[in-house]
C-alpha positions in Angstrom: 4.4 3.1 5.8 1.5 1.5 4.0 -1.7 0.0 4.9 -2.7 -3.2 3.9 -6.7 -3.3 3.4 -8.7 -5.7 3.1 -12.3 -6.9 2.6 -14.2 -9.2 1.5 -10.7 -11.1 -0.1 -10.2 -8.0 -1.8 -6.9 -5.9 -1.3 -7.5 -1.7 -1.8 -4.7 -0.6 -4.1 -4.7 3.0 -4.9 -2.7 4.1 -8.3 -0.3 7.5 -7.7 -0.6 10.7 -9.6 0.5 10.7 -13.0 2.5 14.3 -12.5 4.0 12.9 -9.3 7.1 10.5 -8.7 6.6 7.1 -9.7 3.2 8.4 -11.7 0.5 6.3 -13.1 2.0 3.0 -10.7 0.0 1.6 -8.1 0.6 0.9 -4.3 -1.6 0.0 -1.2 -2.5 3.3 0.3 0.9 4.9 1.9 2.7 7.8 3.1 5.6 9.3 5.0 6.4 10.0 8.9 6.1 13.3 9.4 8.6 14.6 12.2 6.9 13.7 16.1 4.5 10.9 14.4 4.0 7.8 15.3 3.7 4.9 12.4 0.1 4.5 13.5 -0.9 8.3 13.4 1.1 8.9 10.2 -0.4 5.6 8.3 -3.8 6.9 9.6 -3.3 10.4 7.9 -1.6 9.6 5.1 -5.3 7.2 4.0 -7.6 9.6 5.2 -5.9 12.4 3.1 -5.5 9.8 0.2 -9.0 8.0 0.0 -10.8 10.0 2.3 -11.5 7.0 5.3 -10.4 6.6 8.5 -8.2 3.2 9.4 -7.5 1.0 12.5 -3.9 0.8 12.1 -3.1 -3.3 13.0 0.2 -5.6 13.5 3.2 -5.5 11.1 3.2 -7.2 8.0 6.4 -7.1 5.7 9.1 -4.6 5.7 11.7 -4.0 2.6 14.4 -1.8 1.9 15.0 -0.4 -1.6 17.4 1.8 -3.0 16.8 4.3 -6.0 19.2 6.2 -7.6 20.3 8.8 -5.0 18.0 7.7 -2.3 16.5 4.9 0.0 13.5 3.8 0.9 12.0 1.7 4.3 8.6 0.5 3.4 6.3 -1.2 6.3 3.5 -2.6 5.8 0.6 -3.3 8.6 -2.4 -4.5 8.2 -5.3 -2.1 8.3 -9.5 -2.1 9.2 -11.6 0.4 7.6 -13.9 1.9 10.3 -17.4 0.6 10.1 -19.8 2.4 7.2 -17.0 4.0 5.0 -16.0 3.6 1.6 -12.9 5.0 0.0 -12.6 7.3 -2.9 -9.6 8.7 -4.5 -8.8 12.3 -3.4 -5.3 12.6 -3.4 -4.4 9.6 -5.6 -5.4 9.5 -9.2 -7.6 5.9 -8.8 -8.2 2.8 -6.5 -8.9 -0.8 -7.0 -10.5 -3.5 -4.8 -8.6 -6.9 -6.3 -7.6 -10.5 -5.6 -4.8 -11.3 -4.2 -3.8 -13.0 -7.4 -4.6 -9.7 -9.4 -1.9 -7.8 -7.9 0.6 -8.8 -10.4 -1.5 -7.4 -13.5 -0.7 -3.8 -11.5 2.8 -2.2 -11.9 4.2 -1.0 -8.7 7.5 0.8 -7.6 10.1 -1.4 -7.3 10.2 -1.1 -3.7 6.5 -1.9 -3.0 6.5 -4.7 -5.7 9.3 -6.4 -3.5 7.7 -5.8 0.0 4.3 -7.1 -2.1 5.9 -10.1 -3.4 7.4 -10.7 0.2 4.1 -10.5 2.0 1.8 -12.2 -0.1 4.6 -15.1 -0.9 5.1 -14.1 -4.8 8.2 -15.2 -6.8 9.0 -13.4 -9.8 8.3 -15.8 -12.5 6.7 -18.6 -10.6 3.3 -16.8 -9.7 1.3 -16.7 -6.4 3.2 -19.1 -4.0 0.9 -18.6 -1.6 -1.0 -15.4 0.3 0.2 -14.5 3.6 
């Protein structure tokens, strides 16, 4: 699950821990299901305990499947509303960004977020922004 945020035509990327898996690469604020949550409630943890805000949790954006060596990976993304008056700042995440649409691909991401990015804002590899979504 992962939130797509935006304001003011700015997307909120948030960059994961450099000790963790995948370190250093960025990804729009995300998290797993924990077992008897919903999408919603889980998307809407996983953002407060990464960037400290809370989240209206919208309509479905893109989904992707990806597999790694030895495991696979279901990313969804939905589009998300900060609640009114807050401001995100990295607690469990080692940065975060506010950028363009267009600036995303200056911004490594896992291969399985890069594809489900790509897919929702209408990015082909090689032929640049096709168009946001």
């Amino acid at each position: 699950m992962a939130a797509v945020i935006e304001k003011d035509g700015h997307f909120l990327i948030t960059q994961r821990r450099a000790a963790g898996s995948l370190g250093g690469l960025w990804e729009f604020p995300s998290g797993r299901v924990e077992e008897g949550e919903s999408d919603e409630v889980a998307l809407q943890r996983e953002v407060r305990e990464r960037v400290d805000v809370s989240i209206e949790v919208g309509r479905q954006l893109a989904s992707r499947t990806h597999s790694y060596d030895g495991y696979v990976v279901d990313i969804v993304l939905h589009k998300a509303t900060l609640a009114a008056g807050q401001s995100p700042r990295p607690t469990r995440v080692d940065d975060l960004r506010w950028v363009l649409a267009g600036e995303l691909e200056n911004f490594r991401f896992p291969a399985a977020d890069q594809e489900t990015t790509d897919q929702l804002l209408g990015i082909s590899r090689g032929t640049g922004l096709a168009g946001a979504a």
